[in-house]
N, C-alpha and C positions, 0 to 999 in steps of 0.2 A: 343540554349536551347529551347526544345519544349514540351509541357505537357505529351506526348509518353513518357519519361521517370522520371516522378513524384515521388517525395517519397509519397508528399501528395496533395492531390487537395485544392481546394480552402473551400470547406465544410467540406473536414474533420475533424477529431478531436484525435489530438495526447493520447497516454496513458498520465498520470498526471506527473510521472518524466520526461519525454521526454518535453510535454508540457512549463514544469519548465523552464528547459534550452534552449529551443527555441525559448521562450518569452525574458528569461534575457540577450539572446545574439541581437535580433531585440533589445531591448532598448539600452543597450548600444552602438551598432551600431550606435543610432542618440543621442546618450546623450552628447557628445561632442558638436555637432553645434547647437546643442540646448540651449546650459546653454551660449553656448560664444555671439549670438546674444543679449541676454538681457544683458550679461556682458560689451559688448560694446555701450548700449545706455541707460544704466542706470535702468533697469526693475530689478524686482527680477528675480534670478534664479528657485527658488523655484516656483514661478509662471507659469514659461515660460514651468517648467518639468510641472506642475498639471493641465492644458491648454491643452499642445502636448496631453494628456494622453483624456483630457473630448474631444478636437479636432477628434481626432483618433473614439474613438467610436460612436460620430455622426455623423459622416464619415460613417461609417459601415452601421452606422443602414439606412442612407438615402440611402447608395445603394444598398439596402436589401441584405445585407452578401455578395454580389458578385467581390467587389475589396478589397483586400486587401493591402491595402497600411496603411502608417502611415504618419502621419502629427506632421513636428517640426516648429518647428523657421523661416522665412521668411529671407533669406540676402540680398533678393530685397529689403527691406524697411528700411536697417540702415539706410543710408544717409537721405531720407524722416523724420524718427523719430528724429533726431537727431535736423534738420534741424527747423521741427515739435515743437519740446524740447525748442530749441533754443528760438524761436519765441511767444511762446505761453503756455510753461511749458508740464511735462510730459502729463498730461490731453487731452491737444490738439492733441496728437500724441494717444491717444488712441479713441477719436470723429475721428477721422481720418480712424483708422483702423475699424471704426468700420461702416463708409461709404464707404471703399471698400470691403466689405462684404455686403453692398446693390447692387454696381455694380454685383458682383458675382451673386446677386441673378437675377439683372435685365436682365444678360447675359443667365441665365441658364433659363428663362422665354423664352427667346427670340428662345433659340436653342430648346425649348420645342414645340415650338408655329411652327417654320420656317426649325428646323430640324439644322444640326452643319456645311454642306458644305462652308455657307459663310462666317463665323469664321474663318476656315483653308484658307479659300480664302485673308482672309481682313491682316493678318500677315503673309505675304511669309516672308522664312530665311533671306533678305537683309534686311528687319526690324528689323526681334527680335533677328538675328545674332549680331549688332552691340549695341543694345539696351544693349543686355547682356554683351555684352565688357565692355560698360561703366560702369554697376554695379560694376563690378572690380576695373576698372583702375583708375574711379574718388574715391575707399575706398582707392588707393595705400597709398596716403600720412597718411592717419590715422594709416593706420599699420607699415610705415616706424616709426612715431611719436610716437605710442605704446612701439615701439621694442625697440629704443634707447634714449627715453631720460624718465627724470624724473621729478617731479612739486618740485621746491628747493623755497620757498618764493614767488608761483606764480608762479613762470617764469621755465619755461620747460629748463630742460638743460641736455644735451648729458651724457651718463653714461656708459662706456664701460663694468663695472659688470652685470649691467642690460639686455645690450645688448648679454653678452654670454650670457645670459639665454635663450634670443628672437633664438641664434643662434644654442644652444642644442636643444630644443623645435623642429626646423623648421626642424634642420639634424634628429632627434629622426624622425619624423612624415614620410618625404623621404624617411626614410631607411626601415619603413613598407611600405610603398608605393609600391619601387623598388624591394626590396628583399625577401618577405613574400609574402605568397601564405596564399589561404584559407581567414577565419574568420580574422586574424592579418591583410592583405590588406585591410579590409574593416571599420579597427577603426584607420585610422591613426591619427583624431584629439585627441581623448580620449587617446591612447595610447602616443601621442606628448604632452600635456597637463600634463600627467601626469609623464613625463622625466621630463619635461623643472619644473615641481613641486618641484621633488626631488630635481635634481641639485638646485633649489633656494634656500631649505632648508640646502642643503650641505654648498652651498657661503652664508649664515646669511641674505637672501634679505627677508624672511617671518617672519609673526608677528601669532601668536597662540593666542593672546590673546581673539578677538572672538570665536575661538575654544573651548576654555575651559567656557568661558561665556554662550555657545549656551545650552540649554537644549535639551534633547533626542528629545521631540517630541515637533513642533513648528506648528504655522497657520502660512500657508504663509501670506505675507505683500498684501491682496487686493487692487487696486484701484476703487474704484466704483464709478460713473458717479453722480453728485449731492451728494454726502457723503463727498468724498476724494479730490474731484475737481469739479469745475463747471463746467456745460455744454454748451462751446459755443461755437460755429459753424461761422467760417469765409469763406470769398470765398478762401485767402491765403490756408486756411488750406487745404479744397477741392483741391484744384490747385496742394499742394504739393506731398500729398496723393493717389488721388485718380488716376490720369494718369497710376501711377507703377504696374495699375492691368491687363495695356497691355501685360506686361512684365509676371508677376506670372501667368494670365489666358495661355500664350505661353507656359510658363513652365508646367503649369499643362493640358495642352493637350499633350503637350512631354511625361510627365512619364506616363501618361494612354497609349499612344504609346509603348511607350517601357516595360512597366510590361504587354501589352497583349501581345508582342511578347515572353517576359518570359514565361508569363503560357499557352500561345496559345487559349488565347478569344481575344472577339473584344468588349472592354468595351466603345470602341465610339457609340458600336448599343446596347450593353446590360450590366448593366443598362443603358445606356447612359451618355452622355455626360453632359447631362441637369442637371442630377440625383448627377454625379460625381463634376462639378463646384458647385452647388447647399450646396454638402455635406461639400465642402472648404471653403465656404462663409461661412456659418452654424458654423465652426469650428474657424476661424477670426472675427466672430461676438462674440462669446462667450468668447472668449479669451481678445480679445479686453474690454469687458463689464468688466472681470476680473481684468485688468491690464497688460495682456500677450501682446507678440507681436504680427504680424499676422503672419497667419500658411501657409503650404505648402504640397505637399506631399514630400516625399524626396527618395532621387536616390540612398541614402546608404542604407535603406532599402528594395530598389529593388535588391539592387547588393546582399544582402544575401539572398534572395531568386533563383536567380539567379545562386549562389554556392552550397546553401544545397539542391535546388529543393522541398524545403518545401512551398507550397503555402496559407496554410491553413490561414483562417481569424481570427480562434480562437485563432492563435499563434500571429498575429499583438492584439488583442483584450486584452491577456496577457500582451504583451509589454507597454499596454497602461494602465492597471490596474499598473503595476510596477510602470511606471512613478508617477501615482497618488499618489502612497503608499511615495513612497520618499520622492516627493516633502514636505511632512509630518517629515520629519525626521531633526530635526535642526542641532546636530551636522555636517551632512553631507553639508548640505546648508553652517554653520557657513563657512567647508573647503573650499568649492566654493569659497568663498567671498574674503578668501586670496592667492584665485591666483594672481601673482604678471600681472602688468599692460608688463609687457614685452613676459610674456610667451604666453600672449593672442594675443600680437602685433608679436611674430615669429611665433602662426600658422596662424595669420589673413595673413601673405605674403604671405603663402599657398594657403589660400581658396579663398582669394581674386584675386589671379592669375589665379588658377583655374576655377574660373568664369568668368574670362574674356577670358583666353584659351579656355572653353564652346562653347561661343559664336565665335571663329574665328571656331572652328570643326565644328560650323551648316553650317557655309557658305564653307570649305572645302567639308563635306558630300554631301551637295546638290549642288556643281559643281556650284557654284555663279561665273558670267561668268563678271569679272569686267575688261575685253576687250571691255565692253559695257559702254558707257557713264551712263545710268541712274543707274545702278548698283553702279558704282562708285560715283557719285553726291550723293543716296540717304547712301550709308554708310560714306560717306567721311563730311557731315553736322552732322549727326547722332552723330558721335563718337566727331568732335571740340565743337559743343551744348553740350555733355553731359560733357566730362569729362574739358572741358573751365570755368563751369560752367555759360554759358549763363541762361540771364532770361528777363522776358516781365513783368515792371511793369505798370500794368495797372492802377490801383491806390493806395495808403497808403494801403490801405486795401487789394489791391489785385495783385498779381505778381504770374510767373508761372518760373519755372527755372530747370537748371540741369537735370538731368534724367529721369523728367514729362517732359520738355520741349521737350528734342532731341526724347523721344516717341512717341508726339503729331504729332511733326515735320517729324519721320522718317511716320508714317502712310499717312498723308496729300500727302508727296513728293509720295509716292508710288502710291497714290489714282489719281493724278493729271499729274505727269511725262507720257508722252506715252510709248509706246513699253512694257506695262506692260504684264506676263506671267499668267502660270497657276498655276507656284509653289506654293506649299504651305508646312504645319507643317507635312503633313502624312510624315510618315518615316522615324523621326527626330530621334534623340537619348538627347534630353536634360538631364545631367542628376546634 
């Protein structure tokens, strides 16, 4: 795909019904993993859409109109929020996202100041190939846990009705995957979300009664920082948190990679790189200030540009007006809310494979030569640390584990192992 054959560029600006519909197909394109990440770590939904939406547009505006991308929901930091949650209550999990959004900034200072060669230098694909596996493989058990069982007096226990729903859901989602071309290949969450919905209403597993409770138009549920929860800062938290920006900074030089190969610029020199992580941080700091999760840009939004060849910023800008608008809308939120715990746990076996299959593509693409001892050491530590759930308690207060750790860990072995290369992220396809 090359800008040679554009419906539109990146500046232009569709007529107003056109506009319409090609705003409301970008949103819905990321509305599915958008609403399932805060559904899986306890966030409102309603948030997570009116975030994506304020994320997006200071996105734009920091790289003066020139990339058009869109920013949802982060799947790098379930585990971290969760964990975050755990330890420390929702609050802590949002002080959190909202210090790796100062990382973001400090990173994009740095690439301002030194230029982005040694970034791509510092994460070759043996790094952040298996880093990403373990995103996946260590959510497996949450979404097997999702799919089939159910909370009876407490205690989780197996539900075969539950579980067809987890398995409608996951065949529903496949089957636009595999057999669907066009705009349908590229919502297989939403469109599997919203099978696995029906069927649960058909077998009696959903409850309406929210629904009908919810009023037209609702304020989302904010959480704000000294209001809603207190503001306090641990080194755990840091520790949990903050590592995972190895990971999303990788990934979001991946998609500027691959949407400048879509529209044929080079968003690593214009606006830059600086400009672009800058505008991510910006949009994870504010979200986070919210109550959202952290943000991202996202690869289903490149893939519909990619197919309609519509690259225009104002049609990402729409999308993100949409988003805002809804997130505004109760009834629609109330239905979010009784999606049943199964349908969300048969597409999490999806996306969470998916990300982990990611991560084996970067080390297939880039011909990772694990004929070579260090190759093999630093993914074969990488992937037992992460998904083992290793950790280093340094004291009460402070311990570092799991997904930060194997990060930390896959960087160091890279830094310090000999026979090190020149590989790096150019011409990656994260998506």
């Amino acid at each position: 795909m090359t800008n040679d054959n554009k419906v539109l560029d990146v500046l232009d600006k569709p007529a107003p019904g056109r506009w319409l519909a090609l705003s409301l197909q970008h949103m819905f394109a990321m509305f599915g993993a958008t609403i399932l990440v805060p559904q899986l770590v306890g966030l409102s939904p309603a948030i997570a859409l009116l975030t994506s939406g304020l994320a997006t547009i200071i996105f734009v505006l920091v790289t003066r109109f020139k990339v058009p991308a869109y920013l949802g929901s982060s799947f790098a930091f379930i585990a971290p929020i969760q964990v975050a949650t755990s330890t420390g209550g929702i609050g802590s999990a949002m002080i959190g996202s909202m210090f790796v959004a100062l990382v973001y900034a400090l990173v994009s200072l740095l690439i301002w100041t030194t230029g982005s060669g040694w970034i791509m230098k510092f994460l070759p694909p043996v790094v952040v190939g298996p880093v990403i596996m373990v995103i996946g493989l260590a959510l497996a058990p949450t979404a097997v846990s999702m799919a089939s069982t159910i909370e009876v007096n407490g205690v989780s226990e197996y539900n075969l009705l539950h579980f067809s729903a987890a398995i409608v859901t996951l065949a529903s989602a496949i089957i636009c995957l595999m057999f669907f071309r066009g705009v349908v290949s590229l919502m297989p969450v939403l469109i599997g979300i919203i099978v696995g919905y029906v069927y649960s209403a058909a077998i009696g597993i959903l409850d309406f009664t929210k629904v009908h409770e919810a009023a037209w138009f609702e304020i989302p549920e904010f959480l704000l920082p000294g209001i809603d929860y207190e503001f306090v800062i641990t080194p755990t938290l840091l520790a949990i948190m903050v590592p995972i920006s190895i990971v999303t900074i990788s990934e979001h030089i991946g998609h500027q990679l691959v949407l400048g190969r879509v529209v044929n610029k080079d968003f690593i020199k214009d606006p830059g790189l600086n400009r672009s992580l800058l505008g991510d941080g910006l949009g994870t700091l504010i979200s986070g200030f919210l109550g959202g999760p952290p943000k991202t840009t996202y690869g289903e939004n490149i893939g519909v540009m990619a197919i309609t060849r519509v690259y225009s910023v104002y049609v990402i800008i729409g999308a993100a007006v949409f988003a805002i608008l809804f997130s505004f809308i109760g009834k629609l939120m109330a239905i979010i809310a009784t999606i049943p715990q199964a349908v969300l746990g048969g597409i999490s076996i999806l996306l969470f494979g998916i990300i982990a299959a990611s991560g084996l593509r970067m080390l297939v693409d880039h011909k990772v030569d694990f004929g070579q001892q260090r190759n093999l050491v630093i993914a074969s530590v990488i992937l037992v640390i992460g998904i083992g759930g290793a950790s280093i308690h340094i004291s009460e207060t402070f311990q570092v584990g799991g997904m930060a750790l194997a990060a930390i860990v896959g960087v160091l072995l890279n830094l310090i192992l000999p026979g090190r290369t020149n590989d790096s992220l150019a011409g990656s396809e994260i998506e």
